[in-house]
Structure formats: structure tokens, C-alpha cells
C-alpha positions as CSV (number, residue, x, y, z in Angstrom):
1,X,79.4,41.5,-8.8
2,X,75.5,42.3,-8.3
3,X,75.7,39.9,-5.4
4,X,78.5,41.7,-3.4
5,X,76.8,44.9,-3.8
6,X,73.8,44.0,-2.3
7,X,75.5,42.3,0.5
8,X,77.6,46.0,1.2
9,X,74.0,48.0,0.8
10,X,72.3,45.1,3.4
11,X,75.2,45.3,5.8
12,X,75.3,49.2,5.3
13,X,71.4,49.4,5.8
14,X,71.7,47.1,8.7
15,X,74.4,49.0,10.6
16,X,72.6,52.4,10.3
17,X,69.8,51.1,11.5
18,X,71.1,49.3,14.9
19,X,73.2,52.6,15.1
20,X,70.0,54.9,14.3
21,X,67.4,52.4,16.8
22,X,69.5,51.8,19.1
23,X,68.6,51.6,23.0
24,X,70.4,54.4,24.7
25,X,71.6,53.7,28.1
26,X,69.2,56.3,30.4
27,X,71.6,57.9,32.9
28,X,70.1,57.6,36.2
29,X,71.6,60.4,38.6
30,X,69.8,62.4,41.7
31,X,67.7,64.5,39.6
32,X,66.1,61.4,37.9
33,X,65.6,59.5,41.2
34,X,64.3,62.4,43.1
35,X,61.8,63.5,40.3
36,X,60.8,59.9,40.3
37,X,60.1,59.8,44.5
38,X,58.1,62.8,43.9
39,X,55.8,61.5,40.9
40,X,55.1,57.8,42.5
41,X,54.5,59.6,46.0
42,X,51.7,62.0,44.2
43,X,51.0,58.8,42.6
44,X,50.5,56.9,46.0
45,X,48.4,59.5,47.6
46,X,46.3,59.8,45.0
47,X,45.7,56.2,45.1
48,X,45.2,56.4,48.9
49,X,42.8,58.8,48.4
50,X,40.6,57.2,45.6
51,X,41.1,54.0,47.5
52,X,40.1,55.7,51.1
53,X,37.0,57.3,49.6
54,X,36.1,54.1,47.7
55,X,35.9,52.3,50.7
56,X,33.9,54.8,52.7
57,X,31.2,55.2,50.1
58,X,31.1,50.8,49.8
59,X,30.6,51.5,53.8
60,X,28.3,53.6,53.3
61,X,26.1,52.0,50.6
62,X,26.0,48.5,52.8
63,X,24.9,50.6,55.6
64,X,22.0,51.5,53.9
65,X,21.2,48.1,52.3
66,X,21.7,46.3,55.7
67,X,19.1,48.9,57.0
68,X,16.8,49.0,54.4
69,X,13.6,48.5,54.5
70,X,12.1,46.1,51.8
71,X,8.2,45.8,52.9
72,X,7.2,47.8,49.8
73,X,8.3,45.2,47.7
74,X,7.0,41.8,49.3
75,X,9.2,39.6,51.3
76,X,9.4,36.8,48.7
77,X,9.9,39.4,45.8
78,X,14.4,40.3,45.0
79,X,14.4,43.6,43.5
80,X,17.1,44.0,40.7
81,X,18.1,47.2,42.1
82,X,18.5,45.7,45.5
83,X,21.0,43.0,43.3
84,X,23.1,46.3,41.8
85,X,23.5,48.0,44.6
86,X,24.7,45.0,46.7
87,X,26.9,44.7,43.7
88,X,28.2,47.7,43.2
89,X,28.8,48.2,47.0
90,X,30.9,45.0,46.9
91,X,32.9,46.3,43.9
92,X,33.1,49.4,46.0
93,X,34.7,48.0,48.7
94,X,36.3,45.6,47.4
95,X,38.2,48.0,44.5
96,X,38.9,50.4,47.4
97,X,40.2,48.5,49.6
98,X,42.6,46.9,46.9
99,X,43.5,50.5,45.5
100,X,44.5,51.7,49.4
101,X,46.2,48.1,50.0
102,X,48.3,48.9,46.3
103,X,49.5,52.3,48.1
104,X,51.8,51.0,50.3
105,X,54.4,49.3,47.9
106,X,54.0,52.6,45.8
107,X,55.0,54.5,49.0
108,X,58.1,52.2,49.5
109,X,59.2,52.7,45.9
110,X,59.0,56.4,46.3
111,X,61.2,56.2,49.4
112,X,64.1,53.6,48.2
113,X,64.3,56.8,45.1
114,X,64.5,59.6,47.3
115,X,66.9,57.7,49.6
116,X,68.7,57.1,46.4
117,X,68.7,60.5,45.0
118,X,70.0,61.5,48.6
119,X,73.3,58.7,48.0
120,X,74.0,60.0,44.6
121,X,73.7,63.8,45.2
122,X,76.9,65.2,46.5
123,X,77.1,66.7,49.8
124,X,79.2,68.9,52.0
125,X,79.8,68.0,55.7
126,X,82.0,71.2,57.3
127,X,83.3,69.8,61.1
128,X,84.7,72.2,63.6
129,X,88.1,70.0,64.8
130,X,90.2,72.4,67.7
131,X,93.8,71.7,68.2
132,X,94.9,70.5,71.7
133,X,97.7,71.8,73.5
134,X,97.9,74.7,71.9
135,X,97.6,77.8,74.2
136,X,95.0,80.2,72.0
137,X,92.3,77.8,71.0
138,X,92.8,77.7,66.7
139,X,89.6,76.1,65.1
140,X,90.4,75.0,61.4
141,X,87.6,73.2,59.5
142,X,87.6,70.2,57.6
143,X,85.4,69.3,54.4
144,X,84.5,66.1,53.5
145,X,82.2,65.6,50.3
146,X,80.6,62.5,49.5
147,X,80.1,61.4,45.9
């Protein structure tokens, strides 16, 4: 008797909760696609822009290393903030160049969602048709929606 209770309280436990955790199938309609193109493309331009800058100050800062001038120091001697700065400018560069690179697949994304939001949205085409051999020229138009 105990036994078959607590198998009915387990299964009734283990029902509510798949019921109450459940995964809920997102609906994905024109709004959601075209709210996502907008948020990756801000998304991709600002990674353009970091990415841009990023490699424009690494341009910058190996500018001024190639064309720096060492003779305070002593020929033989490497100066450890010589060694960071040719570090950081590689990190720089290299980073930037890898953020502005990542852009473009970001850019894509963003237009395969607003081409999809475009699909899924209904639209209203109105088209002019006149009707030959008739004497007065009667123009009817014709609507065709998309879903």
C-alpha cells in the first residue's frame, strides 16, 4: 500500500515538473527576426569599430617603435618597456584585426534575418491590369498578399 503511494506522488511530482520546466517552443515570426538583424548589425558595427580603431592605434604604436630611437639606452642593452610595447602593439593589431575580420559573418547573419523577417511579414502588391477591347479604358486592380 505504502509502496503504490509513493509510486503515484513520484509520478505526480515527476509530471508537474516536465510540465512546469518544460522547453517552450519560441515562436519565430518577422518581429523576432527583424529585431534580431537590427541587434547583431549594431553588434557588427560596433565590432568594426573597436576592431578598426584597434588596428589603427597597433599601426600607430609600431610606427613609433620602428622609428624610435634607442641611443639613450645603449645598443646592447633591451629595455622592458621596449619588450611591452612591441607586445602590446602585436596584441593590438593582432586582436583588431581579428575583431574587424569577426564583423563580416556578423554582418551576414544580420542580413539572412532581415531577409527573413522580409519573407515572413505579409505584404500587399496592388497591380494596375486594363481590359483590352473594351472601348472606355476600365482599370480594375488586383491584390495579391504574400504570407
Amino acid at each position: 500500500m505504502f509502496l503504490k503511494k509513493l509510486v503515484v506522488v513520484l509520478l505526480t511530482i515527476s509530471v508537474s515538473c516536465s510540465v512546469a520546466f518544460a522547453q517552450t517552443e519560441e515562436v519565430r515570426n518577422a518581429e523576432y527576426y527583424l529585431d534580431s538583424s537590427i541587434k547583431k548589425r549594431k553588434t557588427a558595427k560596433k565590432m568594426l569599430i573597436f576592431g578598426a580603431t584597434g588596428v589603427v592605434v597597433g599601426s600607430g604604436l609600431l610606427t613609433y617603435l620602428l622609428y624610435y630611437d634607442g641611443s639613450s639606452h645603449g645598443s646592447d642593452v633591451i629595455d622592458p618597456l621596449t619588450l611591452g610595447a612591441v607586445s602590446a602593439t602585436g596584441v593590438t593589431l593582432i586582436g583588431g584585426s581579428l575583431l574587424s575580420l569577426g564583423s563580416i559573418p556578423v554582418f551576414i547573419v544580420s542580413k539572412k534575418h532581415k531577409e527573413k523577417a522580409l519573407l515572413l511579414e505579409p505584404t500587399i502588391n496592388t497591380t494596375r491590369i486594363t481590359i483590352p477591347n473594351t472601348k472606355s479604358k476600365i482599370a480594375t486592380v488586383a491584390v495579391r498578399i504574400h504570407f
